[in-house]
C-alpha positions in Angstrom: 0.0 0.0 0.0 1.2 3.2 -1.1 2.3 5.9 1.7 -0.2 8.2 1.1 -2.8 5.4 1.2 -1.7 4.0 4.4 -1.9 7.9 5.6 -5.1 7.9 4.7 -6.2 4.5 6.2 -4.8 6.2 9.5 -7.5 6.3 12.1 -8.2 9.3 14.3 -10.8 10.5 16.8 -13.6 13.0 15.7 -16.9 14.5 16.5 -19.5 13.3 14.4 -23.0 15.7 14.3 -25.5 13.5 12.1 -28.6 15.1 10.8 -31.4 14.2 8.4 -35.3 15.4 7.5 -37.9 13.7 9.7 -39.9 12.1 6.8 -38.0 13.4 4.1 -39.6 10.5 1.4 -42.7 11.6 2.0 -42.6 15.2 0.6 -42.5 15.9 -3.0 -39.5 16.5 -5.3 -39.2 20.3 -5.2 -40.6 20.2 -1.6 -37.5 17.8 -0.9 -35.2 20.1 -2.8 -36.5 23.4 -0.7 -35.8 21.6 2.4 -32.5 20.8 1.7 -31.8 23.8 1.1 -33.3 25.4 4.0 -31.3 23.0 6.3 -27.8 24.1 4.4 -28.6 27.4 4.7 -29.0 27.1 8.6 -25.7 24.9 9.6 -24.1 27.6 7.1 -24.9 30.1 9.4 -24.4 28.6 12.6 -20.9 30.3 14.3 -19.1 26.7 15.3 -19.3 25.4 11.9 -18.5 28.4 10.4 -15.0 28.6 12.7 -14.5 25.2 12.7 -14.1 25.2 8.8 -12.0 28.1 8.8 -9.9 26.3 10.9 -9.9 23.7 8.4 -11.3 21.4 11.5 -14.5 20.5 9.8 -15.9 18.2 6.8 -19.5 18.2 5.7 -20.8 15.1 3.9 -24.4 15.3 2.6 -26.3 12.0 2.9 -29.1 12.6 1.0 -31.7 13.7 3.2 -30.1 15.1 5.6 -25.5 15.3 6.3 -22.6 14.5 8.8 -21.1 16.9 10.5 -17.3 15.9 11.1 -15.7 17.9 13.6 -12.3 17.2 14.3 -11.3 20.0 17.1 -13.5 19.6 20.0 -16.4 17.2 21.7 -17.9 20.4 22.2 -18.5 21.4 19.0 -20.9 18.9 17.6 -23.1 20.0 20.3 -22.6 23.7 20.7 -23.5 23.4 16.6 -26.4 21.4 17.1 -27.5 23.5 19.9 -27.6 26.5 17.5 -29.6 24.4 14.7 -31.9 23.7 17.6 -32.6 27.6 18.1 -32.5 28.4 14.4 -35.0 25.8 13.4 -37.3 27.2 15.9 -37.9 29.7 12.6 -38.6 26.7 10.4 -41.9 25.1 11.3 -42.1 22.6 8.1 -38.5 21.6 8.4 -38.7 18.4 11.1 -35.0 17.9 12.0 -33.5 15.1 14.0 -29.8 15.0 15.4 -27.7 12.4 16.9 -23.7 12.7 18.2 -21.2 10.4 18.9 -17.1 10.8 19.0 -15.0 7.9 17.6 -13.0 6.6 15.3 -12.8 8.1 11.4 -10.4 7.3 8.8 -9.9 8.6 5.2 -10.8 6.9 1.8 -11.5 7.1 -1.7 -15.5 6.3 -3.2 -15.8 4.9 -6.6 -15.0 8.1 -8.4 -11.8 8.1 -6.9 -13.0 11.4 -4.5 -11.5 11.7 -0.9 -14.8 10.5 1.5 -14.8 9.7 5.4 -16.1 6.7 6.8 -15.4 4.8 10.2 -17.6 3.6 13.6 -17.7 6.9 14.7 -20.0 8.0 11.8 -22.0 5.0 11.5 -22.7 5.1 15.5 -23.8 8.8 15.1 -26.1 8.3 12.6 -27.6 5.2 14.8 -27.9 7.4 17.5 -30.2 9.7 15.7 -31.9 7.2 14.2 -33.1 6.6 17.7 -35.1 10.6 17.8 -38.0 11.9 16.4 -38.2 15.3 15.0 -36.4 18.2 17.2 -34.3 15.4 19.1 -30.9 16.2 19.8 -29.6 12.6 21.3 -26.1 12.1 22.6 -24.1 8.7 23.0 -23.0 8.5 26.8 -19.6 8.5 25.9 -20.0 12.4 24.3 -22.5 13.0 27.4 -19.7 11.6 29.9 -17.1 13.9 28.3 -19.7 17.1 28.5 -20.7 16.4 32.4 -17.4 17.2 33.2 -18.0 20.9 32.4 -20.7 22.3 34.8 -22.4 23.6 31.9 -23.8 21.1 30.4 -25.0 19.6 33.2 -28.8 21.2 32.9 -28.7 19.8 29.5 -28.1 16.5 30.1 -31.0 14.1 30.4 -29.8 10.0 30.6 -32.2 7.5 28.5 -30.8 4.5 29.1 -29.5 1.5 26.5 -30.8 0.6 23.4 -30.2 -1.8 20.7 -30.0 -1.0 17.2 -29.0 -2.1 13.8 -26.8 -4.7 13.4 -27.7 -5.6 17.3 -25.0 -3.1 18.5 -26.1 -1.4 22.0 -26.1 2.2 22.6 -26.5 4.6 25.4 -28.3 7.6 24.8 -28.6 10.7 26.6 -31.0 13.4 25.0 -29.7 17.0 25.4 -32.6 19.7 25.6 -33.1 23.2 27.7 -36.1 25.3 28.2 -35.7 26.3 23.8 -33.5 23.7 22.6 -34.3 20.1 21.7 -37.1 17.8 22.6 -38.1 17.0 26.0 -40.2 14.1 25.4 -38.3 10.4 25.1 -38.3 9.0 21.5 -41.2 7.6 20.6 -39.7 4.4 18.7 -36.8 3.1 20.2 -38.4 0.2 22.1 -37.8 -1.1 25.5 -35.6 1.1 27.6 -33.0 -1.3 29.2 -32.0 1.7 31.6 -34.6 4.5 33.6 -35.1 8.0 32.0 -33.5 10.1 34.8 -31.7 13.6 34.9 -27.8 13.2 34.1 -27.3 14.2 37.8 -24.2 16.7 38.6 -22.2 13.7 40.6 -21.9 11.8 37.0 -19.2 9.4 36.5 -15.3 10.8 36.5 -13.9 10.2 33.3 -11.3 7.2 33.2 -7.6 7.8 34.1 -5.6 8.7 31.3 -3.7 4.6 31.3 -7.4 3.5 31.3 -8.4 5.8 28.7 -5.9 5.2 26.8 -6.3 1.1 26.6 -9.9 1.9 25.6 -9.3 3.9 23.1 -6.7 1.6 21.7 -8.9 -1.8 21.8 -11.7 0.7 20.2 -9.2 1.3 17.1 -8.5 -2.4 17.1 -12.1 -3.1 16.9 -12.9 -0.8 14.3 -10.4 -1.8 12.1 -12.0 -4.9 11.7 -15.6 -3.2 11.6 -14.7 -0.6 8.7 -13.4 -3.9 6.6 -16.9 -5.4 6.6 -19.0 -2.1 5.6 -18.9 -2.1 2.4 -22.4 -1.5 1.9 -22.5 1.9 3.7 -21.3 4.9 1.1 -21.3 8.4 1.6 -21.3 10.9 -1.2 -18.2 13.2 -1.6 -17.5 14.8 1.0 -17.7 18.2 0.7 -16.1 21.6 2.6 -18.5 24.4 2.7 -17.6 27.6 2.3 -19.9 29.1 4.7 -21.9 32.5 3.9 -24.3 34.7 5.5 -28.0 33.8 5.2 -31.7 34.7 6.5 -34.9 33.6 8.2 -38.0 34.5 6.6 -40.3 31.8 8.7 -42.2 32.8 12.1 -39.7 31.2 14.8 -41.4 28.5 16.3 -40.8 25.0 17.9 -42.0 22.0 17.1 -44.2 21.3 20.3 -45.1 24.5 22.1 -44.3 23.3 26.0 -44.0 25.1 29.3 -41.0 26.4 30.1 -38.7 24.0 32.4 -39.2 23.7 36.0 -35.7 23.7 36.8 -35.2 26.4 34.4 -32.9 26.7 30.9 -29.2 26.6 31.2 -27.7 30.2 31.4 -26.4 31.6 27.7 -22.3 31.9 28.2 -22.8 35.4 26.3 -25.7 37.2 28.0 -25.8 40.5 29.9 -28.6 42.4 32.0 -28.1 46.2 31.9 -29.4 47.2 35.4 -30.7 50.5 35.5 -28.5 53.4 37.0 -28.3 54.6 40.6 -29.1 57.9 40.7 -26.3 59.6 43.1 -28.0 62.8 42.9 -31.0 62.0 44.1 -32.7 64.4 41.6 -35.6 64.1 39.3 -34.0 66.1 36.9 -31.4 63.7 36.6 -33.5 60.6 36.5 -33.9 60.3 32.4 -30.2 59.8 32.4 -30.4 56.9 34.8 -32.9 55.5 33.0 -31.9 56.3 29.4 -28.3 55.6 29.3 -28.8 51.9 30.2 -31.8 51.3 27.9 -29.7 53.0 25.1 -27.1 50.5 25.9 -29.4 47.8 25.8 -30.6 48.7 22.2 -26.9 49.0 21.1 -26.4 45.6 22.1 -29.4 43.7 21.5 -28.6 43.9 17.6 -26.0 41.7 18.0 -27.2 38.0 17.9 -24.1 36.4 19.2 -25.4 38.3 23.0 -28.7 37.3 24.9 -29.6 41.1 26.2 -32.6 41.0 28.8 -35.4 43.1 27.9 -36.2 47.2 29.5 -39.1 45.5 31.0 -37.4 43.4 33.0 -34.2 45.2 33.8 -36.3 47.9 35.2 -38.4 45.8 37.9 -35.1 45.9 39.4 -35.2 50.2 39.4 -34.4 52.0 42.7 -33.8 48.4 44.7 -30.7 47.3 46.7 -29.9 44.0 44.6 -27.3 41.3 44.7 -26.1 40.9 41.0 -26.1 36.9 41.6 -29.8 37.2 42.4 -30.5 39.1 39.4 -28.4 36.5 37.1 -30.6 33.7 38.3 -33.9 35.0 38.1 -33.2 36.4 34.7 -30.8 33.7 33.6 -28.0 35.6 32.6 -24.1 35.2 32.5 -23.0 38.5 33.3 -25.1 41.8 35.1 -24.2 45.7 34.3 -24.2 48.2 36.6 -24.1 52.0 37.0 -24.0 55.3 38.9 -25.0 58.7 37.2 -23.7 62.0 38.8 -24.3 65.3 37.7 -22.7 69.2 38.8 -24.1 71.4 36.8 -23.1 70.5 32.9 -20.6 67.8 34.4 -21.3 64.2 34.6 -19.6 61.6 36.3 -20.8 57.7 35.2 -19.5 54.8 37.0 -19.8 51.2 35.4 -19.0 47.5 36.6 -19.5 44.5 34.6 -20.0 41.4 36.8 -19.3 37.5 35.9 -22.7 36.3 38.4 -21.2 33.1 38.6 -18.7 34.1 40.7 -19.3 37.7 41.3 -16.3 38.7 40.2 -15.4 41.9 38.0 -14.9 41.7 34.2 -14.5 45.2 33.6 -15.0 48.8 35.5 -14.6 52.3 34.4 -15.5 56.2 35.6 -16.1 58.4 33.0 -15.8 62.4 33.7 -17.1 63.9 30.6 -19.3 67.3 29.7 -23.2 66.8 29.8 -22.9 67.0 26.1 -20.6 64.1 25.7 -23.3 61.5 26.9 -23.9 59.6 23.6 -20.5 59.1 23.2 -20.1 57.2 26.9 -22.9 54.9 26.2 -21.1 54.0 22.6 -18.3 53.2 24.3 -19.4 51.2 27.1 -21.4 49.2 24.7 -18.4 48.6 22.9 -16.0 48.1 26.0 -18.9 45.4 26.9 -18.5 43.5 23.4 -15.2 43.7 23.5 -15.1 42.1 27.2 -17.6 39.1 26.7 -15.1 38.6 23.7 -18.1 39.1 20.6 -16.6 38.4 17.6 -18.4 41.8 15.6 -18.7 42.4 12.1 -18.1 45.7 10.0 -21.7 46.0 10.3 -21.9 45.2 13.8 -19.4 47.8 14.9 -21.6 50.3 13.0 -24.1 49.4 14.8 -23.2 49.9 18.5 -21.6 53.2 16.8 -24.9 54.2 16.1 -26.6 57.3 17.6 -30.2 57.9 17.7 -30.7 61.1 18.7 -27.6 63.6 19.3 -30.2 66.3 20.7 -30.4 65.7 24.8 -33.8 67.6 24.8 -35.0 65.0 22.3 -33.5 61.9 24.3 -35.0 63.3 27.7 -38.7 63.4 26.7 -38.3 60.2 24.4 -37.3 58.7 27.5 -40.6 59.9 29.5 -42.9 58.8 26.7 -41.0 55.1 27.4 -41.4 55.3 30.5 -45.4 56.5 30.6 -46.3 54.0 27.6 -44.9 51.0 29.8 -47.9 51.4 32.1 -50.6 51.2 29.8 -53.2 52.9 30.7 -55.3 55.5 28.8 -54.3 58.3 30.9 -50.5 57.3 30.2 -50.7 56.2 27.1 -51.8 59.9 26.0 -49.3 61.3 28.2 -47.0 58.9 26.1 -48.3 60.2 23.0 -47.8 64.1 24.1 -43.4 63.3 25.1 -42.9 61.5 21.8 -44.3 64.5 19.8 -42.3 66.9 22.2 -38.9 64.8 21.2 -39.7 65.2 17.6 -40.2 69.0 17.7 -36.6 68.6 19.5 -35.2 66.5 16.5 -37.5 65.6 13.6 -35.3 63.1 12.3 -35.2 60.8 15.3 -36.8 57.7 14.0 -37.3 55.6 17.5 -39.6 58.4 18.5 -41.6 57.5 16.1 -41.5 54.3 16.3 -42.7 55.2 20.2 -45.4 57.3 19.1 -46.5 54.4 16.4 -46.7 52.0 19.4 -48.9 54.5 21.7 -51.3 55.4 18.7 -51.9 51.5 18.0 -52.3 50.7 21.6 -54.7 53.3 22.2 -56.6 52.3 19.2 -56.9 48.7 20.8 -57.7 49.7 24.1 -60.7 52.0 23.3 -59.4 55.1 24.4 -59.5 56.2 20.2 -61.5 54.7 17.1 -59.6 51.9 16.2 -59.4 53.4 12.5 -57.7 56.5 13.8 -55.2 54.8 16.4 -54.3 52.4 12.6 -53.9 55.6 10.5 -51.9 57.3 13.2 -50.1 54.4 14.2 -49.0 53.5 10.3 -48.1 57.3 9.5 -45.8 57.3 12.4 -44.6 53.8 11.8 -43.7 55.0 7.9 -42.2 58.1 9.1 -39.7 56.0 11.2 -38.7 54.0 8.3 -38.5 56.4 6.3 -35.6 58.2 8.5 -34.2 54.3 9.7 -35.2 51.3 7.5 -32.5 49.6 9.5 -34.5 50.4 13.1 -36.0 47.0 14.2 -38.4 48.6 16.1 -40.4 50.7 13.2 -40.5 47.6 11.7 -42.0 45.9 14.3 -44.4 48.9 14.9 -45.3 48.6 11.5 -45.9 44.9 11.6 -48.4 45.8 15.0 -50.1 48.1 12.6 -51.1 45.1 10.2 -52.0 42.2 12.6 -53.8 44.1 15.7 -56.8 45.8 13.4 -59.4 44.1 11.6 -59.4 43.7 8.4 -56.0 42.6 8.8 -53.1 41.6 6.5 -51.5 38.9 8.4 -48.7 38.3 5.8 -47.7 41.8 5.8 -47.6 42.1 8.9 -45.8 39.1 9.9 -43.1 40.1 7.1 -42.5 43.2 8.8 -41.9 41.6 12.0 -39.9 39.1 11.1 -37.5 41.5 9.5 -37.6 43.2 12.7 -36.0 39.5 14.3 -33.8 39.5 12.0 -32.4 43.3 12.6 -32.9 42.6 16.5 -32.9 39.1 17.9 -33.6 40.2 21.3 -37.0 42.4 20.2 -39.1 41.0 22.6 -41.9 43.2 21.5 -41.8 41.8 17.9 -42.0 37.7 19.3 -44.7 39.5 21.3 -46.9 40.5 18.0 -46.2 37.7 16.0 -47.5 35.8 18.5 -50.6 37.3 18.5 -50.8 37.2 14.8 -50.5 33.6 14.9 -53.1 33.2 18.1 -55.8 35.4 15.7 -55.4 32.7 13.1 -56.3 30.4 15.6 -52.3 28.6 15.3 -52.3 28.5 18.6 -49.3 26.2 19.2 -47.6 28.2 17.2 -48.4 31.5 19.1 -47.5 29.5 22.5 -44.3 29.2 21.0 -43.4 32.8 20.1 -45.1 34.1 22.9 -43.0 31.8 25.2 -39.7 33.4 23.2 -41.1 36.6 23.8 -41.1 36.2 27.8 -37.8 34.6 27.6 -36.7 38.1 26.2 -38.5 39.8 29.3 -39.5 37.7 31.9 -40.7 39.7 34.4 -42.7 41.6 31.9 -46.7 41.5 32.9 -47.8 41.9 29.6 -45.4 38.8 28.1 -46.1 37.1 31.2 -50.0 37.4 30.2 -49.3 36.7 26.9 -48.4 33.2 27.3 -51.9 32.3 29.0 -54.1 33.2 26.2 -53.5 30.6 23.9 -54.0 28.1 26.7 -57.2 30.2 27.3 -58.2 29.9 23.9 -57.6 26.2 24.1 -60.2 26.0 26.4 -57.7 24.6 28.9 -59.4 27.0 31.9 -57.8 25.9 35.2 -53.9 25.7 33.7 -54.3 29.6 32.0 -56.1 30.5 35.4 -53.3 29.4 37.3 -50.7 31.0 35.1 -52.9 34.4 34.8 -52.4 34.5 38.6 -48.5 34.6 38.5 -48.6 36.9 35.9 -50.8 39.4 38.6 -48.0 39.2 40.8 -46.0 41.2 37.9 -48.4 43.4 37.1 -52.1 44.5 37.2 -55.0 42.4 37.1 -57.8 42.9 34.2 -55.3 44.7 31.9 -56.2 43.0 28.4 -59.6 42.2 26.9 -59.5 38.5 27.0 -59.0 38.3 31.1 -62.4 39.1 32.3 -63.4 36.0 30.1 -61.1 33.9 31.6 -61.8 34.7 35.2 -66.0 33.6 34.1 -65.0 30.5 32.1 -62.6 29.2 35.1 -65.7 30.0 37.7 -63.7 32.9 39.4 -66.6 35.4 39.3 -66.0 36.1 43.0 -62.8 37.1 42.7 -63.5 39.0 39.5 -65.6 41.3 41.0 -62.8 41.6 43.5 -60.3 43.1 41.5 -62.8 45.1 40.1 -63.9 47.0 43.4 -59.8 47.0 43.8 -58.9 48.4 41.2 -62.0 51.3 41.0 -59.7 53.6 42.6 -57.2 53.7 39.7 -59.2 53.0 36.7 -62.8 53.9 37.1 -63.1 55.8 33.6 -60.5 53.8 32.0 -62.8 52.0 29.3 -60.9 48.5 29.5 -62.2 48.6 33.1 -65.4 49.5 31.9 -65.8 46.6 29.9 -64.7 43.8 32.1 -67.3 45.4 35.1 -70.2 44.9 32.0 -68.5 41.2 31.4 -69.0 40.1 34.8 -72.3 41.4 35.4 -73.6 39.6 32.4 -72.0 36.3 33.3 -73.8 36.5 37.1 -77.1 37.5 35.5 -77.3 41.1 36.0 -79.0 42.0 33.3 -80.2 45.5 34.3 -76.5 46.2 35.5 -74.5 44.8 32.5 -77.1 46.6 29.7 -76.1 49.7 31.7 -72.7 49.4 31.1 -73.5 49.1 27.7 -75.0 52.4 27.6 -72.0 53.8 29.3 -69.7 52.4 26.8 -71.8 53.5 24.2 -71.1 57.3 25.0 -67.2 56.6 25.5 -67.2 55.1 22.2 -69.2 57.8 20.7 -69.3 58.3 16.6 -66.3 56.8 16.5 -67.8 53.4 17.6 -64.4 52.7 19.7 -65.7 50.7 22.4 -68.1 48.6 20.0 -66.4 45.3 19.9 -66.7 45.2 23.7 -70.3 46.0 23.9 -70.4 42.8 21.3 -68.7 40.7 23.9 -71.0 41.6 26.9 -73.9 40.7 24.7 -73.0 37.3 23.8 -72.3 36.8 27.2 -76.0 37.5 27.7 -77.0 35.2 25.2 -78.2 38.3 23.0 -77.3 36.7 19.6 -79.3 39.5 17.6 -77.8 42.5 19.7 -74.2 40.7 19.8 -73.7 40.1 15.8 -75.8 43.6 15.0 -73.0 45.5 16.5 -69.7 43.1 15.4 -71.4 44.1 11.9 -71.9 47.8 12.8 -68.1 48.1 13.7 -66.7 45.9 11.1 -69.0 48.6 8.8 -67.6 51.7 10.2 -64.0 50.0 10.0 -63.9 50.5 13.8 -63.1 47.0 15.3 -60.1 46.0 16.9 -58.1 43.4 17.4 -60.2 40.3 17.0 -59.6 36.5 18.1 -62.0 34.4 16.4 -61.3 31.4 18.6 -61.8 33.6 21.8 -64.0 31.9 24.2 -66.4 34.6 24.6 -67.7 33.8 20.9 -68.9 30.6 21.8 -73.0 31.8 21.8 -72.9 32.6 19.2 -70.3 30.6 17.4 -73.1 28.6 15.6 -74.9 31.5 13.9 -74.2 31.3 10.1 -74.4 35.7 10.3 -71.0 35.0 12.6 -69.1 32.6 10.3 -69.9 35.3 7.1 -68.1 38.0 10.1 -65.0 36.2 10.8 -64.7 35.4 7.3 -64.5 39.0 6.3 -62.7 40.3 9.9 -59.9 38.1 9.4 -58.4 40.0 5.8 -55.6 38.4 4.4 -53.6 35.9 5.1 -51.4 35.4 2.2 
C-alpha cells in the first residue's frame, strides 16, 4: 500500500454531528429540494461550523436527506453546533429535523469516483444514535455526554435514556440534550424497551477514566474498528464536501416543534448574555432621573442587535429600578451570565458615570470604568461602554456590527429626555398614560425631527390606544401606520419601526397577516432580542387560531423579558383559547403578581369561564380607585355582570360604553362581547357588523371563548370570514 494510502487509512478520533429530515420520502420533489436547502442554509450560518471550517477542522458530507457533520477540534462542538440548529429551526416550522452525536474513530478513503470521503464507527454510531429521535431530538451517546458532564455547563442539559439496541444488534447509550428552547423533552417515541430508567444526568456523574485506562480503551476501540470498517462495504457516503460558509436569513415565524412550558428547573444560562441594570441615581434628583434611566436602555438597544449576545429586555431590567440587589440574584432569576451596573452623577453640565460588569457566577469583576465627561458628551459614553462590553464578553463583531453599536439615535439631549418619559409612561398602559406617552414622543420630535425611535414610540402609543378603546380603532391604525412610515423612512435599518409597522397590520381588523408578519420578522432579524416583535407575532398567529404556534413565540417573547406583565400574560391566552381553563387560570395569577389584574380584553373572560366570578368582581372593586373611567375597566365590570345575571346592571354598562365610544364606535367590539355573554345573539352580531361597517373594530380572536354563543350562527361565520383580511 502506497504511503499516502496508508496515511489515509490512519484512524483518528472526531466528533460526528449526524442530521437528516424527519420524513423526508414523504414530501415531493421540489418540496425535498427546498428543504434541503433550508437545512444548508441554517448549519451555514451557525458560528461553530463556520469557525471550525476556517480552521480547516470540519468536513461536511451530505447523505441525501439530511448530512454529517465531522468535527475534528473539540467534543464540544458537535453540540454547541447542534444547539444553534436547535434555536435556528425554531424559525422553520415545516423543516422536522432530527440530530444524533457520537465521537470515535474516522479514517480517510477514496468512493468509486476516486473522490476523498470519510467513513469509520464513529459515523456509522452517530447516525444510529439519531436514528433513535424523532423530530427536534438532539440525542447524545453517553460517551459524548460523559465527556460534557465534566464541564458544569452542560450539566442542565443533560437528560440520561438508558441502553438501546440497534442495527446490526450493537447497543447504545443515549442521553437526549434539551433546555427550556433547545431540543425535545419528550423520550423518543420508537426506540423500544428502555434497558435503563429516564433520569436527569445528575451533577455527581461518573469521573472520566484515568488517562492509562483511557488510553487502553481507546486503543482496543481502534483495534475493533479496524476490523468493523473492513466489513461495511455497503455503507457509502457521497463526496465529502467543505463548505464555504456565507451569511443567510430567516423568513419563517420562529417556532418550535411542540409549544411546551417552560422547564421547571429552568434553561441553562447563555455563556454570552448580559442584563443592563438601571442606573443609581447619586444625585438624588428628578431632573437627573432620564439619564439613569436612558443611558442603560440606550445600551441595551446598542447591544441587542448583535445576535451572538442574549440582552434581557427594558421591562425586565427595570423591575429591578431604585432596589438594593445582589447581581447573583438578578443573574438567576433572569438567567443571565453577566449583570451591568451603573452610577450617574451630575454638577451642573458635568457628569460623572461609573460602570461595573460582573461575571454572576462568581461575582467577580470583568471590567469597571469612571467616566468624567461634559453633559454633552453622553452619547459618546454609552457607545463606548457598549463597545467596552462587546469587546469584554469577547463578541466576535462584524463591519456592520461595529456600526451598529456606533450608532446614535438622537444627538439632541432635549429629544433623548422626553423620548425617555414617553418610554417610560407608555410601559404602564393605561389610557391616561398612554396619551401622556403620546404628548413626550411628539415633544422629542419637535426637538429632533429626524429621530426615528420616537416614532417608532409614538406608532406604538397610537396603536395601543386604538386597541384599548381610548380612540377609534381606525384612527389609532392611521396614526399608528403614519408614524410607523415616518420612522422607516428616517431608519429602515430600526427593528423597532418595523415591528411597529408589523403591529399596525395584525392588531386591526381587516387585517393583513402576511404583511404584517413580514414586517416583524424582518424586525428579528435586525434585533434578535426584540421581545416586542415575538410578542406580535404571536398574537398574529393566536388570531389565526395557530395556537401552538403563538404558544411558541409568545413563550420566546417572555424569555426576552421575563418579568414583563404583559409577556407574562401573553403566554396564558393561547392556553385560554384552548379551552384549557384551570392551567391559563393558574398561570394568569402569577402573571398578577408582575403586574395589574384585568389589563387585556380576553382576562375578564377567563376569570368567568374558570368559575372565578368572585374574585372578578374583587379586582374590580380593587382596582376602582385607579381605573374607574378607563374603558378597558369599563368593559370587564359589564362582562361580569352579564356572566352572574345582572342583566339591568350589564345593559347599563352598555350604555356607558356607548357614550365613550361615541361616533367613533371605539368601544363597540366590547359591547359585542358583553352581549353574547348574555346570550343576546341578535344584539351581539348587529353590532360586530356595525363596527366591522364603520371600520372600527379592533383586534379580534375568532377562537376567543367569549364567541362561543354565538359561534353557531351562520351571520358570525360570514363576520370572521371578512374580519380576518388576508392571510397570504
Amino acid at each position: 500500500m502506497a504511503d499516502e494510502q496508508k496515511a489515509k487509512m490512519r484512524l483518528e478520533i472526531a466528533h460526528v454531528l449526524f442530521m437528516d429530515i424527519v420524513d423526508y420520502s414523504k414530501l415531493l420533489t421540489d418540496e425535498q429540494s427546498e428543504a434541503l436547502q433550508e437545512l444548508n442554509q441554517i448549519v451555514r450560518n451557525t458560528e461553530t461550523a463556520r469557525e471550525a471550517e476556517a480552521a480547516g477542522q470540519l468536513t461536511i458530507l451530505p447523505t441525501g436527506d439530511g448530512m454529517a457533520l465531522v468535527f475534528t477540534g473539540s467534543v464540544e462542538e458537535p453540540v454547541e453546533c447542534a444547539l444553534e440548529i436547535s434555536h435556528a429551526l425554531r424559525a422553520q416550522p415545516s423543516l422536522p429535523v432530527r440530530m444524533g452525536i457520537h465521537s470515535g474513530p474516522v479514517h480517510h478513503v477514496q468512493d468509486a469516483s476516486g473522490r476523498e470521503n470519510i467513513a469509520g464507527v464513529g459515523i456509522n454510531i452517530a447516525q444510529r444514535v439519531m436514528d433513535c429521535g424523532d423530530a427536534a431530538h438532539i440525542l447524545v451517546s453517553k460517551r459524548v455526554a460523559d465527556d460534557l458532564a465534566q464541564q458544569r455547563r452542560w450539566q442542565p442539559y443533560l437528560h440520561e435514556l438508558g441502553d438501546v439496541e440497534v442495527k446490526h444488534g450493537v447497543v447504545v447509550s443515549l442521553v437526549n440534550v434539551y433546555a427550556e428552547t433547545i431540543g425535545n423533552p419528550t423520550p423518543p417515541a420508537g426506540i423500544g424497551k428502555m434497558r435503563g430508567s429516564v433520569r436527569a444526568f445528575s451533577k455527581g456523574a461518573r469521573k472520566g477514566l484515568s488517562s492509562f485506562a483511557r488510553a487502553i480503551f481507546i486503543l482496543t476501540g481502534l483495534a475493533i474498528a479496524l476490523i468493523f470498517v473492513l466489513a461495511i462495504v455497503s455503507v457509502i457516503f457521497a463526496p465529502a464536501i467543505k463548505r464555504t460558509l456565507g451569511k443567510g436569513q430567516v423568513t419563517s415565524p420562529s417556532q418550535v416543534h411542540d409549544a411546551r412550558e417552560p422547564s421547571a428547573t429552568g434553561a441553562a444560562i447563555p455563556e454570552k448574555s448580559i442584563a443592563v441594570l438601571p442606573f443609581e441615581n447619586l444625585n438624588r434628583d428628578p431632573d437627573t432621573e432620564y439619564l439613569c434611566d436612558g443611558i442603560p436602555e440606550s445600551i441595551i438597544n446598542s447591544l441587542s442587535e448583535l445576535p451572538k449576545l442574549r440582552v434581557m429586555s427594558r421591562n425586565s431590567v427595570f423591575h429591578y429600578k431604585g432596589k438594593d440587589v445582589d447581581p447573583r440574584a438578578v443573574a438567576r432569576d433572569l438567567k443571565v451570565q453577566t449583570v451591568l451596573t451603573g452610577r450617574v452623577g451630575q454638577r451642573a453640565d458635568n457628569l460623572s458615570i461609573s460602570v461595573d460588569l460582573i461575571n454572576a457566577q462568581d461575582n467577580s469583576q470583568i471590567w469597571g470604568q469612571r467616566y468624567n465627561r461634559k453633559l454633552a458628551d453622553v452619547f459618546a459614553v454609552q457607545e463606548e461602554i457598549a463597545k467596552e462590553i462587546s469587546e469584554k464578553l469577547r463578541l466576535k463583531l462584524t463591519g456592520a456590527e461595529q456600526e451598529q453599536l456606533a450608532k446614535r439615535p438622537t444627538e439632541n439631549l432635549k429629544a433623548f429626555q422626553y423620548y425617555m418619559q414617553g418610554r417610560a409612561a407608555a410601559q404602564r398602559r393605561t389610557s391616561a398614560d398612554l396619551l401622556a406617552s403620546v404628548n413626550y414622543y411628539q415633544k422629542a420630535l419637535e426637538e429632533d425631527g429626524k429621530y426615528a425611535l420616537a416614532y417608532a414610540g409614538l406608532s406604538n402609543a397610537y396603536a395601543n390606544l386604538g386597541y384599548y378603546g381610548s380612540i377609534a380603532p381606525m384612527e389609532g391604525r392611521r396614526k399608528a401606520e403614519e408614524a410607523a412610515r415616518k420612522a422607516l423612512a428616517l431608519d429602515d435599518k430600526l427593528a423597532e419601526a418595523h415591528a411597529a409597522l408589523g403591529q399596525v397590520y395584525i392588531a386591526f381588523a381587516p387585517s393583513d397577516f402576511s404583511t404584517g408578519d413580514r414586517a416583524l420578522m424582518h424586525a428579528i432579524e435586525l434585533n434578535p432580542n426584540l421581545a416586542v416583535a415575538r410578542y406580535n407575532l404571536g398574537l398574529s398567529l393566536a388570531r389565526r387560531g395557530r395556537l401552538d404556534e403563538a404558544l411558541a413565540e409568545l413563550t420566546r417573547a417572555r424569555e426576552l423579558d421575563p418579568l414583563s406583565s404583559i409577556y407574562a400574560r401573553a403566554v396564558v391566552m393561547p392556553r385560554y383559547f384552548k379551552r384549557d381553563y384551570a392551567r391559563a387560570f393558574e398561570l394568569l395569577q402569577q402573571a398578577n403578581e408582575l403586574g395589574p389584574t384585568l389589563s387585556a380584553t380576553w382576562e375578564i373572560g377567563l376569570y368567568i369561564r374558570a368559575g372565578k366570578l368572585d374574585q372578578a368582581f374583587a379586582e374590580i372593586e380593587k382596582a376602582k380607585a385607579t381605573r374607574k373611567d378607563d374603558p378597558l375597566f369599563v368593559y370587564s365590570s359589564g362582562m361580569a355582570y352579564a356572566a352572574a345575571g345582572k342583566q339591568a346592571e350589564a345593559r347599563k354598562i352598555i350604555q356607558e360604553l356607548e357614550k365613550m365610544g361615541g361616533s367613533g364606535l371605539s368601544t363597540g367590539h366590547w359591547i359585542a362581547k358583553i352581549c353574547a355573554t348574555l346570550n343576546d345573539k341578535d344584539l351581539a352580531i348587529e353590532w360586530l357588523e356595525r363596527v366591522l361597517a364603520t371600520g372600527s373594530i379592533g383586534v379580534f380572536y375568532k377562537d376567543e371563548p367569549v364567541w362561543d354563543p354565538i359561534r353557531d350562527d351562520p351571520r358570525f361565520a360570514s363576520f370572521v370570514e371578512k374580519v380576518m383580511g388576508k392571510e397570504e
